[in-house]
C-alpha positions as CSV (number, residue, x, y, z in Angstrom):
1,X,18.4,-100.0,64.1
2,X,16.6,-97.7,65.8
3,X,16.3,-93.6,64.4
4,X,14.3,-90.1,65.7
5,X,13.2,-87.5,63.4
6,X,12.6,-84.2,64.2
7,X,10.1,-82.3,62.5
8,X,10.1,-78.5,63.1
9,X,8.0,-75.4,61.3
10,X,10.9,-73.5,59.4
11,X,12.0,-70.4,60.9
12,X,9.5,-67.8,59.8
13,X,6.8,-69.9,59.4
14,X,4.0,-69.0,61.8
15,X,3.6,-71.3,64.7
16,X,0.1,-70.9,66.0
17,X,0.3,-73.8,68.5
18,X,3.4,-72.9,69.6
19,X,1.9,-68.9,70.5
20,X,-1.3,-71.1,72.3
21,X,1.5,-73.1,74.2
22,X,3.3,-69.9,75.3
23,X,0.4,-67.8,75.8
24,X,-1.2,-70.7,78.2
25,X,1.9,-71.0,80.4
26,X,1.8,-67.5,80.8
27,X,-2.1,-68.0,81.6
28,X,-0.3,-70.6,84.6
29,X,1.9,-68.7,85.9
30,X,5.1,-69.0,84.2
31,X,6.5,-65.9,82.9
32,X,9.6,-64.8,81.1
33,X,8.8,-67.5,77.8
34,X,9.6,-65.1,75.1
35,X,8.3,-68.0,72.2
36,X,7.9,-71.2,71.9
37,X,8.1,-73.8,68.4
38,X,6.3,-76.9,69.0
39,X,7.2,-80.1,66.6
40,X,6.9,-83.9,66.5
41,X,9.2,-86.7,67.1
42,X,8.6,-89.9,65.2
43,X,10.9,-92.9,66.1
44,X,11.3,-95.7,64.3
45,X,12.6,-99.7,64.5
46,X,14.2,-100.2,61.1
47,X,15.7,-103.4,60.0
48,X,18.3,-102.0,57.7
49,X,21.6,-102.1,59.8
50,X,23.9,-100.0,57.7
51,X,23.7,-96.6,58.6
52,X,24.1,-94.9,55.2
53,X,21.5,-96.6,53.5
54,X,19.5,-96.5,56.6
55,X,19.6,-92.8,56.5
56,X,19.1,-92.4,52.9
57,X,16.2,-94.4,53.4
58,X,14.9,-92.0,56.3
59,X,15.7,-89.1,54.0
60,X,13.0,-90.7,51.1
61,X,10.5,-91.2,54.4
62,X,11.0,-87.8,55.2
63,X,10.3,-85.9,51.9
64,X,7.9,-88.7,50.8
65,X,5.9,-88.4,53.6
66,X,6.7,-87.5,57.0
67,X,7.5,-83.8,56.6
68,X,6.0,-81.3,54.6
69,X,9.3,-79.7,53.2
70,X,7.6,-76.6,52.3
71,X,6.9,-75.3,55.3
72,X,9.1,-77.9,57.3
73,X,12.4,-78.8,58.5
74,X,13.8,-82.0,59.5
75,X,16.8,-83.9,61.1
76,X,17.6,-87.1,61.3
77,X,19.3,-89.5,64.3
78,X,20.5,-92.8,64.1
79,X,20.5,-94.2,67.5
């Protein structure tokens, strides 16, 4: 079974990247982007097949290790 997560700052949370991103399109030429939020995608092969325990897997991955839940969000897709 195959699954994305989604990893995005938490609205409120300063996004530094995302102002560089947005400031350097604006640098190029492309006007009218009010903000951007930059994230990361992580997909994963994962042998479990039942989708329930595969997402409660995924859920300990998450707030084990691959998000940082403080300042974080994250959602979760089986595909």
């Amino acid at each position: 079974m195959k699954a994305r997560v989604t990893i995005m700052l938490k609205d409120g949370v300063l996004d530094p990247q995302g102002e560089a991103i947005r400031h350097a399109l604006a640098g190029l030429g492309h006007k009218g982007v009010d903000g951007v939020r930059q994230g990361k995608i992580i997909e994963l092969d994962l042998a479990e097949t039942d989708p329930d325990t595969a997402r409660t897997e995924l859920t300990r991955m998450c707030e084990g290790l691959l998000a940082n839940t403080v300042i974080e969000k994250y959602s979760i897709e089986l595909l």
